[in-house]
C-alpha positions, 0 to 999 in steps of 0.5 A: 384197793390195789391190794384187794385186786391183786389177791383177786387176781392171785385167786383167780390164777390159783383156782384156774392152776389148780382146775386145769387138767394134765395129760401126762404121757412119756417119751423115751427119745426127744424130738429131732423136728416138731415139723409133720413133714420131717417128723421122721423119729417117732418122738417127733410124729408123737407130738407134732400129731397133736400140733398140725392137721391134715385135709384128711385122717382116719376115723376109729374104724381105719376110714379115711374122712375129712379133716381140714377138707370140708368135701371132695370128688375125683372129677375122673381118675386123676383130677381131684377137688377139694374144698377146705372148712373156712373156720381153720386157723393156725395158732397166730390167728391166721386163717389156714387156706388152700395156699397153705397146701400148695406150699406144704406139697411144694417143701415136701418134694424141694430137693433141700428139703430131706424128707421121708415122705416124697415118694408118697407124692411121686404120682402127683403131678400139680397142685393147684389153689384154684381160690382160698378154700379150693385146691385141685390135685392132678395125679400123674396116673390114677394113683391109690393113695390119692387121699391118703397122701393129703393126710400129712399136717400141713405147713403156714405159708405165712410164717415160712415162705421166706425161709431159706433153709426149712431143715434148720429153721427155729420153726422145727423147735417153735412150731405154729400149727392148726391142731387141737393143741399148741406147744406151751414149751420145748428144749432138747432132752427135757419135759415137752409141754402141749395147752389147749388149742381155744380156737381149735374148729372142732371145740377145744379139747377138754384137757387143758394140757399135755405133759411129755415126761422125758424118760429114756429107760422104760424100766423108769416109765413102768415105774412112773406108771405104778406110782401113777404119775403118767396116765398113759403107758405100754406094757410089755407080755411080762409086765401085764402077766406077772409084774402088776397086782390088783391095785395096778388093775384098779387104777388103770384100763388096760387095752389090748389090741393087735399092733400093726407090726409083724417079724419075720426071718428073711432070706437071702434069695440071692444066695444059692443055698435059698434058691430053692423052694424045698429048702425054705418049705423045710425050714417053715414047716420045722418052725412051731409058731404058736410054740414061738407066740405062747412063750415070747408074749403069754398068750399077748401075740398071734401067729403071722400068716403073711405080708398084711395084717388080720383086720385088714382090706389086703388080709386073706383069710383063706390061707392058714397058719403053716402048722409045724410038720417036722417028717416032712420038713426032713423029707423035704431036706433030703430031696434037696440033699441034706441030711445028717452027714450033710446038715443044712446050716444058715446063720441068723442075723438080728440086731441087739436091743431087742429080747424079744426078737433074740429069744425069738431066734434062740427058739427058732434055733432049739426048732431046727435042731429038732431036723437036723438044721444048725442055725447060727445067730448073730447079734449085731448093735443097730448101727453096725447092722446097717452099715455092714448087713442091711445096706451092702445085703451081706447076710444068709438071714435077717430077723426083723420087724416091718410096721404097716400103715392102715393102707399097706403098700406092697410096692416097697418090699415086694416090687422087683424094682424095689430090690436095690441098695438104700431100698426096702426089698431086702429079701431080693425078692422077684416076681413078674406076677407080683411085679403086674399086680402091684402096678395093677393095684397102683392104679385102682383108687376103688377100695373093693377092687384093690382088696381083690388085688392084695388078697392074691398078692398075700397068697401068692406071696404066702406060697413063694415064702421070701419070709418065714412070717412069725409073730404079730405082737399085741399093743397093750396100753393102759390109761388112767381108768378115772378119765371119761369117755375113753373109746378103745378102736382099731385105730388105738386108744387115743383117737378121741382123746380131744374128748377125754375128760380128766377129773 
């Protein structure tokens, strides 16, 4: 009996081994803190996102909607409510309330604990569990990122509240969070595993796992994809255009969508030389940026035309793409008084690592020629880049990219007061009016009017050029094409992947 049993029971794991499904994925680094409030690199956002829930997210159209908030309201301008679903529990069994909110606010803005995040929450002024399922939020001034701010995973105050030192806690490596799956298991610089959260409020996801691939070389993870042993990858423009055949098109969806990342040339408004509008003018009208698009990504990219991105509240349609005019880009020159016995030269700064961005200069460079303007490019690894350009300002002009997230904030590249060292205005860039909407669109929590504001910021910053806008870059992800109900949107692939159904 006892041996009939036990084959019993050998059949039983077997056939649920065999039936369970895998979602195997890659990371190129391992992650630092599987914590969302510390989650700064993107291999630890990548998996904690699947670990802890927020009160609010985005649906697949980029509009906010509850997550673990059940409803709210704004009571006026600065007094927000929000009640929260009572069937949320974390990974242990335990109910996630209101008080979990309050300690989550509470370790972001602690002085010990180093986080990105705390000046998404400096307009805050309390936070308050009115009962369990309750919380008030009274912000400092009517602040328009009031929901968006509470969309950050929330941390159990049951497990941590007499934890004396979040940044080192066995927690960051052995999380207990509330989303659709829990960590299975974790070591540094190997496989991450994820399983289905069963308790899960919204059902459990229909594949049963995760399996994170530790492959540092994306030439590794290419391969990984043709030999379909990942389900979910990114190509580069090469590798769509001319490094994968038909078999390649069979076994995989490819989706291909704009990124929310544009690169841009930047110059130095402290230096002299830059001061002048003309100069800059000249040197934007001799860039051919379709020229640049069409070779850098095969036709998988589009011209940038200013500070936010195609598709978004901010975008303004109505200023066009700068067309290449190289007489008037020399006359421009010779009215600030450059000309053949007097060239215009700049040098370029970029970092290393980066192909893309470096052949994107050496373009730029071919370009300028064609006016008279020596341009010279330096490349520089990361990390000295930082230290000796970025932070001390010493460079003529920066070549680099800038992410957006689905609401853009202008204040951080674009505000005088921005224009600090450790902070992200790094073109020096000042402009009271600028300064006055920027405040302005601070304090508007209606989405119509904030889309008014940043419409005339995208313009006004279009015209004063503190950038040369160059290329918004496609995503382009392909996913395993026998998994069901994938549903590509704006917000990317994996938005429903709880949905996913893999044979």
């Amino acid at each position: 009996m006892k041996k009939l049993t036990s084959i019993l029971l050998i059949q039983i794991f077997f056939s649920l081994y065999v039936f369970a499904s895998t979602l195997n994925l890659s990371m190129t680094s391992s992650p630092s803190r599987l914590n969302p409030i510390l989650s700064n690199d993107t291999a630890s956002s990548q998996v904690s996102g699947w670990l802890f829930n927020g009160l609010f997210k985005y649906d697949k159209d980029g509009n906010i909607v509850n997550d673990i908030a059940s409803s709210y309201k704004f009571e006026n301008n600065t007094k927000l409510l929000i009640s929260l679903r009572k069937d949320v529990l974390w990974h242990d069994g335990a109910k996630v309330s209101a008080h979990d909110v309050v300690f989550t606010y509470e370790k972001i803005i602690d002085p010990k604990v180093f986080n990105s995040i705390v000046s998404n929450f400096k307009e805050v002024k309390s936070v308050k569990a009115l009962d369990d399922y309750t919380l008030e939020v009274i912000y400092k001034k009517p602040y328009f990122k009031a929901l968006n701010i509470w969309m950050i995973g929330l941390l159990p105050k049951h497990i941590l509240k007499d934890e004396k030192n979040l940044m080192t806690s066995s927690f960051n490596k052995n999380p207990i969070g509330n989303g659709p799956y829990k960590l299975d298991s974790f070591k540094n610089s190997s496989d991450i595993i994820l399983k289905a959260n069963e308790d899960y409020f919204e059902g459990k996801p229909k594949i049963d796992n995760i399996h994170f691939k530790f492959l540092p070389s994306p030439d590794t993870v290419f391969l990984m994809l043709k030999e379909n042993k990942l389900d979910v990858g990114g190509l580069t423009p090469l590798q769509i255009d001319r490094q994968i055949n038909e078999k390649f098109k069979k076994d995989f969806k490819i989706v291909e969508q704009q990124s929310f990342a544009y690169t841009y040339l930047g110059f130095n408004l402290r230096n002299k030389k830059f001061q002048d509008k003309r100069i800059r003018q000249a040197l934007s009208l001799a860039i051919d940026r379709q020229e640049i698009v069409d070779i850098l990504f095969f036709g998988h990219g589009k011209v940038c035309n200013g500070p936010f991105l195609p598709g978004s509240f901010a975008f303004n349609e109505e200023v066009t793409q700068i067309k290449q005019n190289q007489e008037k880009a020399k006359e421009l020159l010779k009215q600030a008084g450059y000309d053949k016995n007097n060239p215009f030269t700049f040098e370029i700064v970029t970092n290393t690592g980066n192909d893309i961005r470096l052949n994107a200069a050496l373009i730029m460079q071919y370009q300028l020629a064609k006016i008279g303007v020596k341009a010279k490019i330096k490349v520089m690894e990361w990390q000295a880049f930082l230290n000796t350009v970025f932070h001390p300002r010493k460079f003529e002009t920066v070549l680099l990219g800038w992410s957006l997230a689905l609401m853009p904030d202008a204040y951080p590249l674009w505000h005088s007061d921005s224009d600090k060292l450790g902070r992200f205005n790094l073109t020096g860039y000042r402009n009271p009016t600028v300064d006055e909407l920027i405040e302005k669109g601070s304090l508007t929590i209606e989405q119509k009017k904030l889309s008014l504001i940043y419409k005339k910021l995208f313009k006004i910053i279009s015209d004063d050029l503190p950038y040369l806008f160059l290329y918004i870059p496609n995503s382009i992800t392909v996913v395993n094409s026998e998994i069901k109900n994938v549903e590509p949107a704006f917000i990317g692939v994996m938005h429903n992947q709880k949905d996913w159904i893999k044979p």
